[in-house]
SEZA-154977 format. One line per 2 residues: number of its first residue (from 1); their letters; for each residue x, y, z of N, C-alpha, C, CB. Coordinates in steps of 0.2 Angstrom, whole numbers, plus 5000, padded with zeros to 4 digits. Glycine has a CB too. Layout:
N
NUM> a> X/Y/Z/X/Y/Z/X/Y/Z/X/Y/Z | ...
//
This chain:
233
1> xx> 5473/5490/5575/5474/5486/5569/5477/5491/5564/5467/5484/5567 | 5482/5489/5562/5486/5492/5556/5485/5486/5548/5495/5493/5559
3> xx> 5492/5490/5546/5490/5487/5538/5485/5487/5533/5489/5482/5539 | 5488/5481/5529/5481/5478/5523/5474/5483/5526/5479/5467/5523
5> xx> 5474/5478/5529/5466/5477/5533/5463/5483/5535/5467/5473/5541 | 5466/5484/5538/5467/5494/5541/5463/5497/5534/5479/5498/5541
7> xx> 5468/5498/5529/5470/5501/5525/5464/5499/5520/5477/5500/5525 | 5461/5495/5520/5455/5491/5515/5460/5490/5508/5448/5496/5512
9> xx> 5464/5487/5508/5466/5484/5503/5469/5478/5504/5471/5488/5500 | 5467/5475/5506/5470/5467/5508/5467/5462/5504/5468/5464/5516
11> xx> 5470/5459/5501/5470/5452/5498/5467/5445/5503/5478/5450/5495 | 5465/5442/5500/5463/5433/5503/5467/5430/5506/5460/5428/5498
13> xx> 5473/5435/5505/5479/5429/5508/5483/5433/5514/5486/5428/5501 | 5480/5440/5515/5483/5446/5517/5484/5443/5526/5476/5454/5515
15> xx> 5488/5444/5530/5487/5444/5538/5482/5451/5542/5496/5443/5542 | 5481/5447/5547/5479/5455/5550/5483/5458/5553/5474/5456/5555
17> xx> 5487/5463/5555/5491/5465/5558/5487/5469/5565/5496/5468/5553 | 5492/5469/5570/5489/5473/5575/5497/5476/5580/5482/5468/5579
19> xx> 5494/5481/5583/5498/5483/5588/5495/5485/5594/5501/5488/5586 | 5497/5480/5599/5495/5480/5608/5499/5484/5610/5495/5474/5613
21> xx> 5495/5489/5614/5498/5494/5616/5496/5493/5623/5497/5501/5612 | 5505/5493/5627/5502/5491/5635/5506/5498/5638/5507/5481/5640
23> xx> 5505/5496/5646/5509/5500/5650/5516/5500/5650/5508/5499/5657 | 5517/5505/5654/5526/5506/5650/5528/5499/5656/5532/5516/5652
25> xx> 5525/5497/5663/5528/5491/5666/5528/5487/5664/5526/5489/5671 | 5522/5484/5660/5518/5477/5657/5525/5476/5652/5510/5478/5653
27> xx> 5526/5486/5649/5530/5485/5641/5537/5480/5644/5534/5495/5635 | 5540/5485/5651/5547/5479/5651/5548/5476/5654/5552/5480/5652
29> xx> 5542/5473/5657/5542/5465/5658/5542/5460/5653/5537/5464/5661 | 5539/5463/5648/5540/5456/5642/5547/5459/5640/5533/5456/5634
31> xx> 5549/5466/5639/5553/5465/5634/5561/5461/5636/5554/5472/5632 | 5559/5459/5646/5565/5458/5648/5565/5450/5649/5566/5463/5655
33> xx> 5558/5448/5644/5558/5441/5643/5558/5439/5634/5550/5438/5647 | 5560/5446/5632/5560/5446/5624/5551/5443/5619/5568/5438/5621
35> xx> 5548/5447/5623/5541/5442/5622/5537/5451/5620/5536/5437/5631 | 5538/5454/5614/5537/5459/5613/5533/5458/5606/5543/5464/5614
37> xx> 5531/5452/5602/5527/5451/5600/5522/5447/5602/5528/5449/5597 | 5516/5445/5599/5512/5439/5600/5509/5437/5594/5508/5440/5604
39> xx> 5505/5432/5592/5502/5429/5587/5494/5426/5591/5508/5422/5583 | 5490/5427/5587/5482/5425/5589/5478/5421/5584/5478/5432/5590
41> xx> 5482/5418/5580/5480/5415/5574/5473/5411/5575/5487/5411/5572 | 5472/5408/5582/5465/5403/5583/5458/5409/5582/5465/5399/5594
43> xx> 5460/5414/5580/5454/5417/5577/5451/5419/5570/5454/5423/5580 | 5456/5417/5567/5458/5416/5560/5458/5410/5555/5462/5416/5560
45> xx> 5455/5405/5558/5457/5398/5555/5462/5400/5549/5450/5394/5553 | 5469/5396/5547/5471/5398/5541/5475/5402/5541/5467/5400/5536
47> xx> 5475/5408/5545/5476/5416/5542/5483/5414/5547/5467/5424/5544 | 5485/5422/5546/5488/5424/5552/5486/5431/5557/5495/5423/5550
49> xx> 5487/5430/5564/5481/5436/5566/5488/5439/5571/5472/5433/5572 | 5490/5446/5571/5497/5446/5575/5500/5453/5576/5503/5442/5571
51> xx> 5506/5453/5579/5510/5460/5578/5514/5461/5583/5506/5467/5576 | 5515/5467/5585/5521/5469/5589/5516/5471/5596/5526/5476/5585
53> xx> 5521/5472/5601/5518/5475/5608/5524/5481/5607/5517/5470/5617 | 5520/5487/5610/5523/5492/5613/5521/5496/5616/5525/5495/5611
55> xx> 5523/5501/5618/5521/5506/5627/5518/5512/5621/5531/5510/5636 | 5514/5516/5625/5513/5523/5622/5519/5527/5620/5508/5526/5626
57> xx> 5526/5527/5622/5531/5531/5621/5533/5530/5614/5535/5529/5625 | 5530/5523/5612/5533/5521/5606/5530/5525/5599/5531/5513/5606
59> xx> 5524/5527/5602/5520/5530/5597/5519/5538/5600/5512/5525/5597 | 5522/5539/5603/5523/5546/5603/5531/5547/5601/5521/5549/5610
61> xx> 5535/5544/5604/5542/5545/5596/5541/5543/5590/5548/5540/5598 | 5535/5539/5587/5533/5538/5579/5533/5543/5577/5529/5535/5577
63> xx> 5527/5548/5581/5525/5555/5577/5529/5560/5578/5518/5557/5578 | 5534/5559/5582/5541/5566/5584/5546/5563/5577/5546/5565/5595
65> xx> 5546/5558/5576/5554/5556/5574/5552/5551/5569/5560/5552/5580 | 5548/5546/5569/5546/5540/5564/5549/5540/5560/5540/5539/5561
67> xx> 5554/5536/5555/5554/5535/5549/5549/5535/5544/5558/5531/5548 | 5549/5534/5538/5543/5535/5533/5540/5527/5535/5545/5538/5523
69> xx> 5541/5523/5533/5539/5516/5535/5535/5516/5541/5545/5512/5536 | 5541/5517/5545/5533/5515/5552/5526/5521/5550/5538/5519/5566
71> xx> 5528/5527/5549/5523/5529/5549/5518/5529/5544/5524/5533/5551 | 5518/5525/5538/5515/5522/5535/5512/5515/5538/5519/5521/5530
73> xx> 5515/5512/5541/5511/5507/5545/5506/5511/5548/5516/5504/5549 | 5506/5514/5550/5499/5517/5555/5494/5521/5550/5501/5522/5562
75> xx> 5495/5520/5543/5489/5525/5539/5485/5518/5540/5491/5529/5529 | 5480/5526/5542/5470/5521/5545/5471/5517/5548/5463/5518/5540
77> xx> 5475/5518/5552/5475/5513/5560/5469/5512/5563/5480/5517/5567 | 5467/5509/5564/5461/5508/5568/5461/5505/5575/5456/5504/5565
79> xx> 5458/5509/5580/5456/5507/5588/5453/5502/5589/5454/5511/5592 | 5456/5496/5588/5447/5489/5591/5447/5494/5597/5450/5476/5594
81> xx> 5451/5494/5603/5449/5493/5610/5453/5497/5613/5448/5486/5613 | 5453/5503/5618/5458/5507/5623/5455/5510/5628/5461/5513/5619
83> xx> 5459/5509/5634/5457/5514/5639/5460/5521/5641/5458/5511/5644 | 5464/5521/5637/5470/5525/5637/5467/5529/5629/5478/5520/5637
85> xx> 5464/5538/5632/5461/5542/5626/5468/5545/5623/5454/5550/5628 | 5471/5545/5626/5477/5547/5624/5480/5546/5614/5482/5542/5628
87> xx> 5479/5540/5614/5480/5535/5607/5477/5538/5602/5476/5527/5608 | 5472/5540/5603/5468/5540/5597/5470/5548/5594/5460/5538/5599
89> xx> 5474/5552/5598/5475/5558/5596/5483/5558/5594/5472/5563/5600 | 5485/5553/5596/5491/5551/5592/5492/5548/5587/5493/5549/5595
91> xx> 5488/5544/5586/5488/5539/5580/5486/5544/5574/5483/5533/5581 | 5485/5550/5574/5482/5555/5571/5489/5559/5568/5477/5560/5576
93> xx> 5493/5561/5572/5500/5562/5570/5507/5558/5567/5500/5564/5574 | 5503/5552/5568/5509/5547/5564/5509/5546/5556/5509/5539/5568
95> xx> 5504/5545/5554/5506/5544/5547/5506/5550/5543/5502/5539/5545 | 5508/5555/5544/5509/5561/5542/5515/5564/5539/5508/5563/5547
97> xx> 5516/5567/5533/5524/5567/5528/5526/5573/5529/5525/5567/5520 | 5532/5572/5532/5536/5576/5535/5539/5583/5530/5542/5571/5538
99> xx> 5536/5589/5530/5537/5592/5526/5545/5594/5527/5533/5596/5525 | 5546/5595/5537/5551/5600/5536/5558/5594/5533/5552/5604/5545
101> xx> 5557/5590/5532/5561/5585/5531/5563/5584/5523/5558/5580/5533 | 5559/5587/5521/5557/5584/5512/5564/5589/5509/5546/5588/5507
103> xx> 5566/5594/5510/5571/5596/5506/5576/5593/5507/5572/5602/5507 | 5578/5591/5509/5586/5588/5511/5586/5581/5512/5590/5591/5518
105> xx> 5580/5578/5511/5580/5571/5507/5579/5571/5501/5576/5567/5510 | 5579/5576/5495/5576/5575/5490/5583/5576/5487/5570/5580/5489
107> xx> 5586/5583/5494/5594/5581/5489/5600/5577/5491/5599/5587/5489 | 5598/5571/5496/5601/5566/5497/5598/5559/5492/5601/5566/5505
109> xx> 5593/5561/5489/5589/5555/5485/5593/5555/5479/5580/5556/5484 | 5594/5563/5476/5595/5563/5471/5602/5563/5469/5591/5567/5469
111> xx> 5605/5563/5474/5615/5564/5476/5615/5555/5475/5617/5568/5488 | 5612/5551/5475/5613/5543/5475/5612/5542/5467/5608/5538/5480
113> xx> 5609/5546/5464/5610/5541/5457/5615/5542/5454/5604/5541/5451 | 5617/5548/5452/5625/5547/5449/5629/5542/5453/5629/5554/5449
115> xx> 5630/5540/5456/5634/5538/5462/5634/5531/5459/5631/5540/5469 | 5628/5527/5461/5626/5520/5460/5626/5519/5450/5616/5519/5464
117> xx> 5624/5524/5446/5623/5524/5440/5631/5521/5439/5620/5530/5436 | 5637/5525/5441/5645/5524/5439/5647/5515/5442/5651/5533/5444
119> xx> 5643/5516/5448/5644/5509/5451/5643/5504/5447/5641/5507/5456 | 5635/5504/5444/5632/5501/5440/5637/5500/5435/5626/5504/5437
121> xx> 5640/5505/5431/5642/5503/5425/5650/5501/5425/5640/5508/5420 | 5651/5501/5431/5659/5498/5434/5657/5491/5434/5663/5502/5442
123> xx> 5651/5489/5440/5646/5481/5438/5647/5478/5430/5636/5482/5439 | 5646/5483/5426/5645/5478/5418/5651/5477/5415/5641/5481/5412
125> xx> 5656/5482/5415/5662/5481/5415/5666/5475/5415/5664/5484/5419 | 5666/5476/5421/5670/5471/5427/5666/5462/5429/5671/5476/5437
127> xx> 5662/5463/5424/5656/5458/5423/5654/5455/5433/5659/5451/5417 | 5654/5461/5436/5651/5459/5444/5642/5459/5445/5654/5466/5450
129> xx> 5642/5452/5446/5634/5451/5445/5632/5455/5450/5630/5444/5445 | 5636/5454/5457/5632/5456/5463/5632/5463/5462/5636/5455/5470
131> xx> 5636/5468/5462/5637/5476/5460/5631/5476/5456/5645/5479/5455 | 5631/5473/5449/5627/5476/5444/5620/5475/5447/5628/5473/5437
133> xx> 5616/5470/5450/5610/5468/5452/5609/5472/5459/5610/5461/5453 | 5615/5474/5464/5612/5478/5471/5613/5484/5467/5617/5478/5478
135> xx> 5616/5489/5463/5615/5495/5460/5609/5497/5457/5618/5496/5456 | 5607/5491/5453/5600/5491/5448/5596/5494/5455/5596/5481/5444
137> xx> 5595/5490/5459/5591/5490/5465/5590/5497/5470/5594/5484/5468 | 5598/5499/5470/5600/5508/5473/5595/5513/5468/5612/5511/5471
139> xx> 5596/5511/5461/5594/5517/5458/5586/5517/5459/5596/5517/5451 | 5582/5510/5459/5576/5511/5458/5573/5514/5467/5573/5503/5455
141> xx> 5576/5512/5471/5574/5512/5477/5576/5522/5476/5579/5506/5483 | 5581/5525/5477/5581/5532/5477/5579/5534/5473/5586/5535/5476
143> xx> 5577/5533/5466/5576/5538/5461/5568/5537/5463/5578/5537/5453 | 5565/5531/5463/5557/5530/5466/5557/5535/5473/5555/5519/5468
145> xx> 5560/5537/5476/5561/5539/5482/5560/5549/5482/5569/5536/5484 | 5564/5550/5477/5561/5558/5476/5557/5558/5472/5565/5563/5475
147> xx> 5556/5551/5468/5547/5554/5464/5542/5555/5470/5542/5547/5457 | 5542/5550/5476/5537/5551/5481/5537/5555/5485/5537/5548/5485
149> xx> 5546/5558/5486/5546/5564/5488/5543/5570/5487/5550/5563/5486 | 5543/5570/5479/5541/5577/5476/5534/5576/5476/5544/5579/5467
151> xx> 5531/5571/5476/5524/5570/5476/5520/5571/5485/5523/5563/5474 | 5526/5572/5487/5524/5569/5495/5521/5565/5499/5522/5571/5498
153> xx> 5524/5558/5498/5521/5553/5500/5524/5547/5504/5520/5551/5494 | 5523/5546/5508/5527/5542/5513/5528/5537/5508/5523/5540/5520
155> xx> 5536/5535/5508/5539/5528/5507/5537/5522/5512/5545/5528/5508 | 5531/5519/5508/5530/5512/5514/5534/5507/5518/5526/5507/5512
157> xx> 5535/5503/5512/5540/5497/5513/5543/5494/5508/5537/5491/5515 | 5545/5487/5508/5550/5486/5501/5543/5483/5497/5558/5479/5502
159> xx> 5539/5479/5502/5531/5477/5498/5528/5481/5497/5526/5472/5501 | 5525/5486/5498/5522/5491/5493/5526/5496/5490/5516/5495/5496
161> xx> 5531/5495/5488/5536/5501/5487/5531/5504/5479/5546/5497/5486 | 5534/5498/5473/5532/5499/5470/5525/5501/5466/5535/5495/5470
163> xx> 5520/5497/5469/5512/5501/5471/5512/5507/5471/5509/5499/5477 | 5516/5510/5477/5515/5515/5480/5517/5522/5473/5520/5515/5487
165> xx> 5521/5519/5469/5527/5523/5467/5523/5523/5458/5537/5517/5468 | 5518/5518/5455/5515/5517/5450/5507/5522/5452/5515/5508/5448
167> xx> 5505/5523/5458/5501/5525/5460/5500/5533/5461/5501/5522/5465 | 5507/5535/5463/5509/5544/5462/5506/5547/5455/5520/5546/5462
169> xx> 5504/5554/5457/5500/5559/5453/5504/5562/5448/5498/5564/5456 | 5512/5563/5451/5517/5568/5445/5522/5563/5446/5521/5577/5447
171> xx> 5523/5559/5442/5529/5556/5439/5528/5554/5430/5531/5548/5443 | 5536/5554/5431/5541/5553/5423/5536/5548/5420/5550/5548/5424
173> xx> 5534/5547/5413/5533/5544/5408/5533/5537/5411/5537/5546/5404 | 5531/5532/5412/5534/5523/5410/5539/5522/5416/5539/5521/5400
175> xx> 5539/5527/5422/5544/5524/5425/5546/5517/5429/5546/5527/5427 | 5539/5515/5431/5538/5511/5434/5540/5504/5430/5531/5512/5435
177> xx> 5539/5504/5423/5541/5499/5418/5550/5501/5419/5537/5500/5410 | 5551/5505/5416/5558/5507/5418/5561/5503/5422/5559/5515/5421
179> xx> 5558/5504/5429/5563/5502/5434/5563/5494/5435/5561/5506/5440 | 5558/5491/5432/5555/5481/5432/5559/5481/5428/5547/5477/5428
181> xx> 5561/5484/5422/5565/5480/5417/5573/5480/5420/5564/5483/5407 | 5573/5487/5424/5581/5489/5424/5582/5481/5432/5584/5503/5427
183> xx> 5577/5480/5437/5579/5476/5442/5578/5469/5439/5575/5476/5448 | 5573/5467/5432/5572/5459/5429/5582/5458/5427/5564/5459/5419
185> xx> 5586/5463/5422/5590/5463/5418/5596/5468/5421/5587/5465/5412 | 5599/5468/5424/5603/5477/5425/5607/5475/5418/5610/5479/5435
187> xx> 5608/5483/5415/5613/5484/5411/5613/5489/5411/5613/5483/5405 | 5620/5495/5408/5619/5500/5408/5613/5504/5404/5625/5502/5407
189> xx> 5611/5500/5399/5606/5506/5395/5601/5507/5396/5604/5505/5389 | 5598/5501/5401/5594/5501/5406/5595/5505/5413/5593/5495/5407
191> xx> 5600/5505/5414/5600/5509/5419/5601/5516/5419/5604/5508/5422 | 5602/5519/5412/5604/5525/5409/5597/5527/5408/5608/5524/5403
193> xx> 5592/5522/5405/5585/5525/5401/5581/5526/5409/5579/5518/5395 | 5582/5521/5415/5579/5526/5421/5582/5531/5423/5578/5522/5428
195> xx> 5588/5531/5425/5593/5538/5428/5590/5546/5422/5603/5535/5426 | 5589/5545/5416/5587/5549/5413/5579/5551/5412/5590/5549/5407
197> xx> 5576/5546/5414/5568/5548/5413/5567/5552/5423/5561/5539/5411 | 5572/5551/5427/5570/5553/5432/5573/5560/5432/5572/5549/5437
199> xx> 5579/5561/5431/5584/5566/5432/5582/5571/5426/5591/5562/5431 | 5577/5570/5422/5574/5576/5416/5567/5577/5417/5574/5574/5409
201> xx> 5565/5571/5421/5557/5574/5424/5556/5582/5427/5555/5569/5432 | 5561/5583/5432/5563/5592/5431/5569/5593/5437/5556/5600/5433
203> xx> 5569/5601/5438/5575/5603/5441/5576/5601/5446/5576/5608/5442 | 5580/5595/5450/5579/5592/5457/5584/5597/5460/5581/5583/5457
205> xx> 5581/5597/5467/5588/5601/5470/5593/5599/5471/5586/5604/5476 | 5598/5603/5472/5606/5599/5472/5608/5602/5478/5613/5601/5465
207> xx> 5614/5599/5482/5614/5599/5489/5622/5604/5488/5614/5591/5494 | 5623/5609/5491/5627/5613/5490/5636/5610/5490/5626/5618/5495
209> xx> 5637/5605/5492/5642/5601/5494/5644/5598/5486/5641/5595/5501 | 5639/5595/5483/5639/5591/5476/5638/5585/5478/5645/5590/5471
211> xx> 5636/5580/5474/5632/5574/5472/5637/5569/5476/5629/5573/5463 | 5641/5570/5475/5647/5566/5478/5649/5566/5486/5653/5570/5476
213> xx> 5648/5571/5485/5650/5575/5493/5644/5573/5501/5651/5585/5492 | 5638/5572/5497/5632/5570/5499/5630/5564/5499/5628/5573/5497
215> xx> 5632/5560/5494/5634/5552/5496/5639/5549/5500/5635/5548/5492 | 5646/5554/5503/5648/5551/5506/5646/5552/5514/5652/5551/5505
217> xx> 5644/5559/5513/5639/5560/5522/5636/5555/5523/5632/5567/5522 | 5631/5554/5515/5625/5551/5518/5626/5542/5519/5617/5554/5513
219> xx> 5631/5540/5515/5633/5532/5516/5641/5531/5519/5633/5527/5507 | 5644/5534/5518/5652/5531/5519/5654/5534/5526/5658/5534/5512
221> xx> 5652/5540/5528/5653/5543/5533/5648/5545/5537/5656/5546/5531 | 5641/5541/5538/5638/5543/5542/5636/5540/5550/5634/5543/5538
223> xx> 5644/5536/5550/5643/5531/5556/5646/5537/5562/5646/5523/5556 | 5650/5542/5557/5653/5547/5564/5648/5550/5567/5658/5553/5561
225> xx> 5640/5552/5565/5634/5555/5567/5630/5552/5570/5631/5556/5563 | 5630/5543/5571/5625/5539/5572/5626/5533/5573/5622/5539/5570
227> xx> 5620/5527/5576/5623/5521/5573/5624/5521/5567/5619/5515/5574 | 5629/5515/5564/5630/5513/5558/5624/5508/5557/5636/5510/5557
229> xx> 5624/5509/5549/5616/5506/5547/5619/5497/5548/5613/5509/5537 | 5614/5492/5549/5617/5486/5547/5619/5484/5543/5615/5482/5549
231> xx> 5617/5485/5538/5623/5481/5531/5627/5482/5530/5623/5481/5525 | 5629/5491/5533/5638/5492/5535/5641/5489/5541/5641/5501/5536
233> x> 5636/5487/5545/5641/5488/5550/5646/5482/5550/5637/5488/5557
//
């Protein structure tokens, strides 16, 4: 069981979430029938009872490689039921913050807000609602990203982002408000009062290339290294 639930913070409305974890045969046979979820909802009256299937590989590349998300999904994973002891000392290693990682996401987090702030204020300009409202959205998402950063804290999801981010020990003044008012309204003075309560919080590292040069590695040019993310593709 993962999630809310997991996690004791679920609401009345909350689902349970779960992950069945089969053999790697069982895993691709469903997956070669696309049947890699399920739903159990008749135990729930109302609710919804559900989640994903996957093989044990899956969860031993979570805790080699995971992004911060999945492995937030698994904080206080709980075992209903395994035959397999394997699990449980894995599930030990997944929701875990990747220190060797933390440097060079902190200077690719912090390489995005000048970047989006100039976009931003090209959006008010040029009066582009879309520009101005997906920039609002870049800055809160990055700049909320190395406050968790510098706190060390797994980035969850886009639903607890925020939570997660009003909940950290060392951050900026009000930024949490900052960043509601700068996504309710984008303007520039609004996007200027977040960009400056993050960017003076203190010395963020800068990536040797420049702030420029690191947004285009990390957004314009990063399909030469990998897939391309889907909203570029």
């Amino acid at each position: 069981m993962i999630g809310s639930v997991a996690r004791g913070d679920a609401g009345a409305r909350s689902d349970v979430d779960c992950v069945l974890v089969v053999t790697a045969e069982e895993w691709r046979r469903l997956e070669a029938r696309s049947a890699l979820s399920f739903r159990a909802d008749d135990v729930m009256p109302g609710g919804h009872v559900g989640g994903g299937i996957v093989e044990l590989v899956f969860l031993l590349d979570a805790a080699d490689r995971g992004p911060e998300p999945t492995r937030y999904a698994f904080s206080s994973a709980r075992i209903v039921f395994t035959r397999d002891e394997r699990i449980a000392e894995v599930l030990t290693r997944i929701p875990v913050y990747q220190e060797r990682e933390r440097a060079e996401k902190m200077k690719s987090f912090v390489s995005q807000l000048p970047v989006h702030l100039s976009y931003l204020e090209l959006g008010e300009y040029s009066g582009n609602a879309w520009l101005l409202a997906e920039t609002a959205v870049e800055l809160v998402l990055f700049g909320g990203r190395l406050i968790l950063a510098h706190n060390r804290i797994l980035f969850p999801n886009r639903k607890q982002f925020i939570r997660t981010l009003a909940a950290a020990a060392e951050k900026p003044d009000g930024i949490v408000d900052l960043a509601q008012d700068l996504m309710r309204a984008p303007s520039i003075a609004r996007a200027k009062l977040f960009y400056d309560a993050v960017m003076g919080f203190r010395d963020w590292p800068v990536p040797t290339e420049g702030h420029w040069a690191r947004f285009q590695l990390d957004r314009e040019t990063n399909w030469r290294r990998g897939p391309t993310a889907l909203g570029d593709s």
